[in-house]
C-alpha positions, 0 to 999 in steps of 0.5 A, a space after each residue: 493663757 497669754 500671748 506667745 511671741 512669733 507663735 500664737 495669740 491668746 485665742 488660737 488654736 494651734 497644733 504642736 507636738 506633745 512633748 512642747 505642750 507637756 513640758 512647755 506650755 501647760 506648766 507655764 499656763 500658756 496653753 490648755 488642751 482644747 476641749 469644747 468647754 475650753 473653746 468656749 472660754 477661748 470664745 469669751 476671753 476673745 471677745 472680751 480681749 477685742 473690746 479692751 484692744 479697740 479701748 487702747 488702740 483709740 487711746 493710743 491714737 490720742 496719744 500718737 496726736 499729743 505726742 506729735 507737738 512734744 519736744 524732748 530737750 537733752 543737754 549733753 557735754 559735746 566736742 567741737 565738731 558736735 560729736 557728744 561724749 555720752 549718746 542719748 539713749 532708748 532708754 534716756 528717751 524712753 524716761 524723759 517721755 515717760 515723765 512728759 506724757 504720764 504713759 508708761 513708755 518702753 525702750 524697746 519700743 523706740 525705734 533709733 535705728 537710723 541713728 545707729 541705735 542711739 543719738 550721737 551728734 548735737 541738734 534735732 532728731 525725729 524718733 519713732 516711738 512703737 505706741 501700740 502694733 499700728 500706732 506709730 509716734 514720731 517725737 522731735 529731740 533736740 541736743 544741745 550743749 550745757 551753756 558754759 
């Protein structure tokens, strides 16, 4: 069983038509029928899956506090005007900081979207970073231009 985006988490119950569980879900193993031994497990794995998210959740908010200090540094070829000729992606981001903190960080859960979904001019820029659904790290970058 596992999560299933804008749907259901791992112990829910749902009510869904026959044919989406048939040929959907149950070949998937992403749902089982819900009989009293199944709710049980369900009960179990719910409880076990509680105290594994309290363990990340605390450990995410002590990365959010360590992550708050660091600088990512990137330098990039860019005109006069500041305007780079390559962007610094999600992506860029995501390896730099991923290098620095030794936690695995996903593009998908940087947030550039007040920058146009990449940083295109010289200088300092804050970049919200998903950790965990309500933990939330704002890391500084700065672009600079390679010295000539």
């Amino acid at each position: 069983m596992e999560n299933i985006k804008s749907f259901g988490q791992i112990g829910d119950v749902k009510n869904v038509s026959d044919g989406y569980a048939r040929n959907f879900l149950f070949p998937r193993k992403m749902a089982k029928l819900a009989t009293d031994a199944a709710l049980k497990e369900v009960g179990l794995l719910k409880k076990k899956l509680e105290t594994t998210q309290k363990l990340e959740q605390e450990s995410t908010v002590k990365l959010a506090e360590q992550l708050k200090d660091v600088v990512l540094e990137f330098t990039k070829k860019a005109t006069k005007t500041g305007k780079l000729y390559s962007a610094v992606t999600k992506e860029d981001i995501a390896e730099m900081l991923t290098k620095r903190s030794g936690f695995r960080v996903e593009a998908g859960s940087i947030n550039l979207a007040e920058h146009g979904g990449h940083i295109k001019q010289l200088g300092e820029h804050l970049v919200k970073v998903q950790l965990a659904p309500e933990v939330t790290a704002e890391i500084k970058t700065k672009v600079s231009q390679p010295e000539k």
